[in-house]
C-alpha positions as CSV (number, residue, x, y, z in Angstrom):
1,X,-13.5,-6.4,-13.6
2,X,-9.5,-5.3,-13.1
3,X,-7.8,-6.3,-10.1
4,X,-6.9,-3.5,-8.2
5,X,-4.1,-5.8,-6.0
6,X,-2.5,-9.0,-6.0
7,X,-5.3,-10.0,-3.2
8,X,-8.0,-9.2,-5.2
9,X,-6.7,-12.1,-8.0
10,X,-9.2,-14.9,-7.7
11,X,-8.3,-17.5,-4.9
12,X,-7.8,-20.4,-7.9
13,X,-5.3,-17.6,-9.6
14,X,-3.3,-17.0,-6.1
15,X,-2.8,-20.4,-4.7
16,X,-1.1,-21.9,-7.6
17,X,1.0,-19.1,-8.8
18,X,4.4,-17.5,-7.3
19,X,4.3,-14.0,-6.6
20,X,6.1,-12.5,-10.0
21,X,3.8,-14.4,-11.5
22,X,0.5,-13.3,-10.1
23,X,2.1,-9.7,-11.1
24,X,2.1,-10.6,-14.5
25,X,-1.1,-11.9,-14.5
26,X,-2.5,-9.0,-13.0
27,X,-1.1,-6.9,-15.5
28,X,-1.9,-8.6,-18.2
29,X,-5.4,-9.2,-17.0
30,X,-5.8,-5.9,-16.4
31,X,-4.3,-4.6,-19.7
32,X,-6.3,-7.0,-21.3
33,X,-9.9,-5.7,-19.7
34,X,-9.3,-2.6,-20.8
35,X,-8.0,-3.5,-24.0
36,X,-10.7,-5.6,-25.4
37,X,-13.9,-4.1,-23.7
38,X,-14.2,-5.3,-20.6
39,X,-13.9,-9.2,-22.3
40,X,-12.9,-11.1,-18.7
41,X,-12.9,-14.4,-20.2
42,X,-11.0,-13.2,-23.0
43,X,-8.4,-11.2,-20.6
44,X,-8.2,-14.4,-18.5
45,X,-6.8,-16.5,-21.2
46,X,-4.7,-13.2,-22.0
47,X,-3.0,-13.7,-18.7
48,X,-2.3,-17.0,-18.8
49,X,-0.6,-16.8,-21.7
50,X,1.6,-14.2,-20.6
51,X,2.2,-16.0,-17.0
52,X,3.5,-19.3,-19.4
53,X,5.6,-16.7,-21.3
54,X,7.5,-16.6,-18.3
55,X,7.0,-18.9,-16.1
56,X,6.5,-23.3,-16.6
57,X,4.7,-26.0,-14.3
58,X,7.1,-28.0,-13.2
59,X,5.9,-31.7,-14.0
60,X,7.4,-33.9,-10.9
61,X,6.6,-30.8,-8.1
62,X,3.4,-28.9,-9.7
63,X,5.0,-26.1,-8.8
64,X,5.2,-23.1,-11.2
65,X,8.8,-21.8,-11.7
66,X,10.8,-19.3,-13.6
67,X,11.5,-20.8,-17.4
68,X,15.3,-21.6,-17.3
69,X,15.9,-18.7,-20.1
70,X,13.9,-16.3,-17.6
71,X,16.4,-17.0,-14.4
C-alpha cells in the first residue's frame, strides 16, 4: 500500500534513513505502487535504489549521508 506520510514509512525504513531520504523513498515507493500494479516488494527495491541514487552508507559511522556529488 502507498504511504500517505513520512510516519507511515515502516519503522525499519525510518530509523535508518535521514529525513530527505525517507522523502525519496516515499516517493519512489509510492510512484512505484502505482506504477507496477500495486507490486510492494517490487516498489520497495524501487525505492532503495532511488534512496542510493542519492544518498551512501557511510562505512566507519553507518550513517546514511548525502553522496559528495549530491551536497
Amino acid at each position: 500500500m502507498p504511504y500517505p506520510t513520512i510516519d507511515d514509512l515502516p519503522e525499519s525504513v525510518r530509523e535508518h534513513l535521514p529525513h530527505h531520504a525517507l522523502e525519496i523513498y516515499r516517493a519512489a515507493y509510492n510512484s512505484a505502487w502505482e506504477q507496477y500494479d500495486h507490486d510492494g516488494e517490487r516498489a520497495h527495491r524501487v525505492a532503495w535504489a532511488a534512496v542510493k541514487h542519492k544518498f551512501e552508507k557511510n562505512e566507519q559511522t553507518g550513517q546514511w549521508e548525502p553522496k559528495a556529488d549530491e551536497a
